[in-house]
C-alpha positions in Angstrom: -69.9 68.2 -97.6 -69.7 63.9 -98.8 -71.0 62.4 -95.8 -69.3 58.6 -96.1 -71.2 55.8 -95.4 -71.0 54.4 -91.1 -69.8 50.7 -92.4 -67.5 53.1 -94.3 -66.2 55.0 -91.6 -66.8 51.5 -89.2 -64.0 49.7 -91.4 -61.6 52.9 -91.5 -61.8 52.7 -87.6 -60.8 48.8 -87.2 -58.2 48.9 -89.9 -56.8 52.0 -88.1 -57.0 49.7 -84.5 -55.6 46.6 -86.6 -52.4 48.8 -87.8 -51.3 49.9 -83.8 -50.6 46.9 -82.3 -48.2 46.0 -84.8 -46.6 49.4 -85.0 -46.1 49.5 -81.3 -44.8 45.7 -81.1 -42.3 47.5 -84.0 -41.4 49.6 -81.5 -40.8 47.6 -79.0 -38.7 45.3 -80.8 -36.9 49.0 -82.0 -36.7 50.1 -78.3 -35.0 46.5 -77.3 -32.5 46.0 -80.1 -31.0 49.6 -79.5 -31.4 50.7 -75.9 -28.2 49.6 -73.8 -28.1 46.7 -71.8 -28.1 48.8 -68.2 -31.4 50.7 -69.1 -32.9 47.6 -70.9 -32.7 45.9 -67.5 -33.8 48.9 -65.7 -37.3 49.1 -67.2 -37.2 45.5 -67.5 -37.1 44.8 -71.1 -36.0 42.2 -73.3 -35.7 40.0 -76.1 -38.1 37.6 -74.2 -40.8 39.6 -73.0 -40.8 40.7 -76.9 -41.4 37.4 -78.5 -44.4 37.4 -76.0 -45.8 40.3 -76.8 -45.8 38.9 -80.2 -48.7 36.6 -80.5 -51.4 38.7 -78.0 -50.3 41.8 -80.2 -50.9 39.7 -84.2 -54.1 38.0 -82.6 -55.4 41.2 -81.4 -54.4 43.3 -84.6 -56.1 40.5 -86.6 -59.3 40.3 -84.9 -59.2 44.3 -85.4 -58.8 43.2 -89.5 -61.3 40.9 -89.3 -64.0 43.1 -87.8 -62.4 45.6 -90.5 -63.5 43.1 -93.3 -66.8 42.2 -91.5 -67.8 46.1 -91.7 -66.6 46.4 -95.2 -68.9 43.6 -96.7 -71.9 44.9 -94.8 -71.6 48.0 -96.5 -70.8 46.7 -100.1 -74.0 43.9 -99.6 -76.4 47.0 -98.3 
């Protein structure tokens, strides 16, 4: 069996963590533009709450993409 490399199998893991915050802010944006208005304010979700999950959700995927990229070039330079 191919053992990969751990700055290999480092970078997989941050890319994987740099992909779900910006599939579950599609998600949310999914859940708010088709849920009806009565459950929407229920659970306390809107338009506005969305547009701030925005930026902690990019900043946090792209520090993920970042550490990605960091892991990446330690393994190509070793």
């Amino acid at each position: 069996m191919h053992e990969e490399p751990e700055s290999t199998a480092e970078s997989r893991v941050y890319t994987t963590l740099a992909v779900l915050p910006v599939f579950w802010l599609a998600v949310l944006y999914l859940l708010a533009a088709t849920m009806p208005q009565n459950l929407r304010s229920m659970i306390g979700l809107d338009m506005t709450f969305c547009l701030g999950a925005t930026v902690p959700m990019l900043v946090i995927s792209g520090l993920m993409l970042e550490r990605a990229l960091a892991a990446r070039r330690r393994g190509d330079s070793s």
